[in-house]
Structure formats: structure tokens, C-alpha cells
N, C-alpha and C positions, 0 to 999 in steps of 0.2 A: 554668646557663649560665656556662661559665668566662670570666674577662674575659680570660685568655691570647691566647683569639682574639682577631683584627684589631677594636680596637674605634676607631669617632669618630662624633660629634657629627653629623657631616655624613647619617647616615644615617637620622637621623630626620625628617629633611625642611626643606625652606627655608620660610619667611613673611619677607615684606616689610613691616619695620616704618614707618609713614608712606609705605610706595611708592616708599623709598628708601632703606633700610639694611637688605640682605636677612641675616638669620642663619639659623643651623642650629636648626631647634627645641629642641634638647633645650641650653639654658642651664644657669648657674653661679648659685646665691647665695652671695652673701658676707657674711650673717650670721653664722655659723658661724664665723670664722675669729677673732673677738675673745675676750675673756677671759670668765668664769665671769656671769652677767647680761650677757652682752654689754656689757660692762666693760673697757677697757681692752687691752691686750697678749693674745694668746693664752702658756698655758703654753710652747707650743712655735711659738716663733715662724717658725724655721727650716721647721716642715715644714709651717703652713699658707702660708707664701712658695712650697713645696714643690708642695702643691698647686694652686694657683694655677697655677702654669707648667705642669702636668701635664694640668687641665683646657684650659688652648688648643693643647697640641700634641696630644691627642685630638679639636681641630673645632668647643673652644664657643669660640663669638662674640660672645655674648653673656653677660653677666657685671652682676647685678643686685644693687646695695647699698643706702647710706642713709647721709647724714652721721650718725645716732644710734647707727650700730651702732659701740660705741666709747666716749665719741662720736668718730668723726673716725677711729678705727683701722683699720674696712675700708679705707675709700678711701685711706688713707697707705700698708698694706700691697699694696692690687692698685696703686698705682706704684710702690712699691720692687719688686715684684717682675714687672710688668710692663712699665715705660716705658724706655726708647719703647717705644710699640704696636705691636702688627701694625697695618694698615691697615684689616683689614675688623673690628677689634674694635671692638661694640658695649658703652661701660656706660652703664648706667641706674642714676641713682641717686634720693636721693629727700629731702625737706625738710617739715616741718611737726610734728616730734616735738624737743621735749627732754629730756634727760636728767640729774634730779638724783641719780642714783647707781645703782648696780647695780640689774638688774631694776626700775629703776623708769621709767616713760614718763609725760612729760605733754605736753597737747596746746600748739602754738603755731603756728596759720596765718596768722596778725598780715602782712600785707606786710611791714611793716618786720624779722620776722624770717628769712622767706623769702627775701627779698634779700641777708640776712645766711649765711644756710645755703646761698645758691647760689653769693655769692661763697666761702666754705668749702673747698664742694667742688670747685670749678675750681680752687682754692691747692692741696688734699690730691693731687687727681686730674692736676694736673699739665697740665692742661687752659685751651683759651682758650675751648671750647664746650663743654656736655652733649648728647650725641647726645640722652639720654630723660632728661628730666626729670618726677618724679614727685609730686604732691604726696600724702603717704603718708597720710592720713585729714583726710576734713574737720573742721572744729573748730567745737563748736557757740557758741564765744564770740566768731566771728570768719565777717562774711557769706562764705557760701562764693562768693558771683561777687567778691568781695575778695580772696580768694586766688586762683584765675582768671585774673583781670584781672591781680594780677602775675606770674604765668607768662607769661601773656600777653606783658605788657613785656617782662620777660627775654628771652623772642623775637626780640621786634621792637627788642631792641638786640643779639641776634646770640652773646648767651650761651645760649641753648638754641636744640637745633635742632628738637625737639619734644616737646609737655608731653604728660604722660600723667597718670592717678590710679590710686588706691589704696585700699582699704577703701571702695567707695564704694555706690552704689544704681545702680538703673538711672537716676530723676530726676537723681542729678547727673552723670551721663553725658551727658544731656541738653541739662542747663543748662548743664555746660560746653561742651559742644559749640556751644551759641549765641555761645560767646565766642571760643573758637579749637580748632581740627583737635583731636582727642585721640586717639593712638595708639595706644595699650594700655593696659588696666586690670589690673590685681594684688588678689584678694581670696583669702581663704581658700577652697580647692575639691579633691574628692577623690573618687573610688570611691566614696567612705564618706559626704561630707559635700559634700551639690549644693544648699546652698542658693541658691548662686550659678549654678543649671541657667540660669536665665529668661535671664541677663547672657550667656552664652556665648555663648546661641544669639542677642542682641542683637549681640553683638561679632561673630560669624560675618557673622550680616546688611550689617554697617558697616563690613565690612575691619578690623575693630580686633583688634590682640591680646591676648591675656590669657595673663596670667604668674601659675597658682594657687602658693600657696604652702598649706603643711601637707600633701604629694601624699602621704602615706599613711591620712589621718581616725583615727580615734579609736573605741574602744570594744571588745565581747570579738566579736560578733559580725563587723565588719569584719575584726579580726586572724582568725579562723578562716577567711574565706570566700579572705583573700588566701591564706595560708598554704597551704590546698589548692590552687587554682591555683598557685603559685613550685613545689609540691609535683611536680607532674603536668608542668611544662614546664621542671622544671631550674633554676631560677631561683630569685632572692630575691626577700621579698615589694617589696623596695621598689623593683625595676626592673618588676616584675608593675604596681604602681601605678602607678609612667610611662609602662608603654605601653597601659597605658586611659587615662592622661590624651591621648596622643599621637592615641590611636584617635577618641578622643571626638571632637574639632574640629582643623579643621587652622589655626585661630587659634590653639588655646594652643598655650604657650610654657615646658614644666616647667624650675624653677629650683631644681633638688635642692641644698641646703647641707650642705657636710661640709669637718672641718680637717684631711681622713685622705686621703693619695696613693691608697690602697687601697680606699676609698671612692667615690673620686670615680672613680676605673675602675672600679668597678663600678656606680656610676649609669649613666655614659655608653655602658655598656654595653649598656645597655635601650633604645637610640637604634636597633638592633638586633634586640628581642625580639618575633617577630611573635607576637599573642594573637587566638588564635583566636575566631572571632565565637560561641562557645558560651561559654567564656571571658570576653568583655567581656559579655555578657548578664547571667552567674552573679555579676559583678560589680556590673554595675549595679545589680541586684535590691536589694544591700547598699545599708543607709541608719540613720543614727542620727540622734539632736537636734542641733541645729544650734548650732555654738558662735558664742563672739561673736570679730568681727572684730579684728585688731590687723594684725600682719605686719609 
């Protein structure tokens, strides 16, 4: 599938996030675009600024980060290279992770830190709201309806316009839901790796989106079964993966991350690739151990 042709974002199909911020399904992540452990500056700064701007005039509108990736780099880079906004651009970003150095992650869902990570990212983002606010894994030293509940706040003082989560169960799905509306969830999910089957078809059920991240899974089995598929329809395997993630539910939400202009036309390309139901079948069949959550 050459990305020469006419490619955008738009043609994977719209979902309304909260019933009120409609995007084109096939999104951006902006992990990718920071330095080496998701550390600091990218080597080439220039061309992931590059890509950035290349992924919204191809149709994504939605554009998914983290005060951690960095820390603080994505969100500094997607407003140096996109503010002002379009209008209909959706970011989502996300709070509850610290970062004492390269490749390294520790948990903090503390209120007092999440308030501190939301104001952050409205300073980075350039921003006086978070359309999606995410809280990126619960933390098991800190009650999860305590982090909740200040999302919650942050709401109801008008710095988010809607909380979503991250690495989560379907109980805290739940339990957050008792406390306020929850948009969309983000877990590890793939062709390859449906630990997260159960949540999708919850999120289907509930209007909720879901944004998998890892959308190509892991292992020799999976790379062989996509590979013959991308094989037979012209295609890479990694647009072959988004459009069984596309197929799968029309909740999700794929958020391919790449710091490459070449790249990212050819993810968005797969916004496009129709996969035939012999195809998502052969795919589905594929299945390996289930890894652990992060994202």
C-alpha cells in the first residue's frame, strides 16, 4: 500500500469522545518524539516538530501524550510545533508517573502530585483546559478514588474537560465511574496481545473509547501471521495491525508513535486499508502471553 496515494486520518472513521469532542479514529502518540529512554530532547528535533505538523495536515485530531514523556518534552514540543491549534484538535495527556531518569518510571498518584502534573501540563500545553485528562496507572500506595476524586476537582474547577484512565482493570473502570463520567481508557492491546479483549467490549458497551497502545504485540508467532497478511495486501505489517485494531471495535482509538514524517504517512495510511474478514479472522486466531501494563 503506497502512502503516495491520497492518505488522512479522516478515513478511519469518527468516535465522539465524551459526546462531545468528535476525532478521527486513527490518532497520534507523542511518546516517541523525546530523546533516547524517553529522556529529554529528541536527537532531531527539527523533524519530530516535522512530524507533528505532518500528522494534522494528514486528519489526526487527536494527539495522545504524558507530562512523563520527557519529562515535560512532548507537551513543550506538540506547542512549539502546533500552537495555536486547530480548533477541532483533540490532546490528551496524562499524570500520575515520575521520572528520575532515563528509562526509568515510578509510580505517584498522590493528589498533591497530580495537581501539580495538571498544572505542568496546561503551562507546557499552552493551554487554560485538558480536553482528556488521563490518569496514566493507578498506584498502589495511593487510594485509587484519591486520585479520582482529584480529577474529579480539576473538573469541577474547569481545568479538565474530561478525565479518562490508563493501565487500568475493568473494577477501576467502575469505581471510577462512580465518581465521575470516564471517557476513554488506554491499555496495552493488539492482534497479538487481547488481554484487554473483556475492557473493549466493556468500553463498547459504555460509549467509552479506548486508545491501545503497543498495536503491533510481540513474539515470532505474531510477526509471522502479520507479515503474511502486509504480504498478500501490499501493505506493512504495522498499518495491517491498525486496521484490525480499526476493525475490531469502533471505540478504539489507534495511537501509532513515530519521530519519522515517513512514518507517520505511512501509519495514517492504514486509516485506509480495508482487511478483509478472512484477514482479521487469521489475525485474530494469533495470541501470545500477556505482558505487563505500563504505556
Amino acid at each position: 500500500m503506497s502512502t503516495s496515494q491520497t492518505i488522512s486520518a479522516a478515513a478511519s472513521g469518527m468516535f465522539s469522545i465524551g459526546g462531545d469532542l468528535p476525532v478521527n479514529r486513527l490518532g497520534y502518540g507523542a511518546m516517541r518524539i523525546t530523546g533516547p529512554g524517553m529522556w529529554g530532547l529528541p536527537g532531531d528535533k527539527p523533524g519530530a516538530l516535522a512530524t507533528l505538523r505532518r500528522a494534522v495536515e494528514l486528519g489526526v485530531n487527536l494527539i495522545d501524550t504524558a507530562d512523563s514523556y520527557g519529562p515535560g518534552t512532548s507537551e513543550e514540543l506538540i506547542a512549539e510545533a502546533l500552537y495555536p491549534y486547530p480548533a477541532d484538535l483533540v490532546i490528551a495527556t496524562k499524570g500520575g508517573w515520575e521520572r528520575p531518569g532515563p528509562g526509568w518510571w515510578t509510580h505517584n498518584a498522590s493528589p498533591k502530585h497530580l495537581t501539580a502534573a495538571l498544572e505542568g501540563s496546561l503551562k507546557r500545553l499552552r493551554l487554560d483546559r485538558i480536553d482528556v485528562h488521563q490518569l496514566h496507572a493507578p498506584d498502589n500506595a495511593v487510594s485509587f478514588e484519591a486520585s479520582v476524586e482529584t480529577l474529579a476537582k480539576l473538573r469541577a474547577q474547569g481545568k479538565i474537560r474530561h478525565v479518562a484512565l490508563s493501565n487500568v482493570t475493568r473494577e477501576h473502570i467502575e469505581r471510577a465511574r462512580a465518581i465521575v463520567p470516564i471517557v476513554s481508557v488506554q491499555n496495552r492491546y493488539s492482534f497479538a496481545d487481547r488481554e484487554s479483549d473483556f475492557i473493549v467490549d466493556h468500553c463498547e458497551k459504555n460509549g467509552i473509547g479506548f486508545m491501545p497502545w503497543a498495536p503491533l504485540g510481540q513474539g515470532r508467532k505474531a510477526h509471522q501471521a502479520i507479515q503474511k497478511v502486509a504480504a498478500e495486501l501490499n501493505a506493512t505489517p504495522l498499518q495491517v495491525a491498525l486496521a484490525w485494531l480499526l476493525k475490531r471495535s469502533m471505540v478504539i482509538l489507534p495511537i501509532p508513535g513515530t519521530s519519522s514524517v515517513a512514518h507517520v504517512e505511512e501509519n495514517i495510511a492504514a486509516a485506509g486499508l480495508e482487511l478483509p474478514q478472512a484477514a482479521y479472522d487469521e489475525l485474530s486466531a494469533v495470541s501470545h502471553p500477556p505482558a505487563s501494563l505500563r504505556g
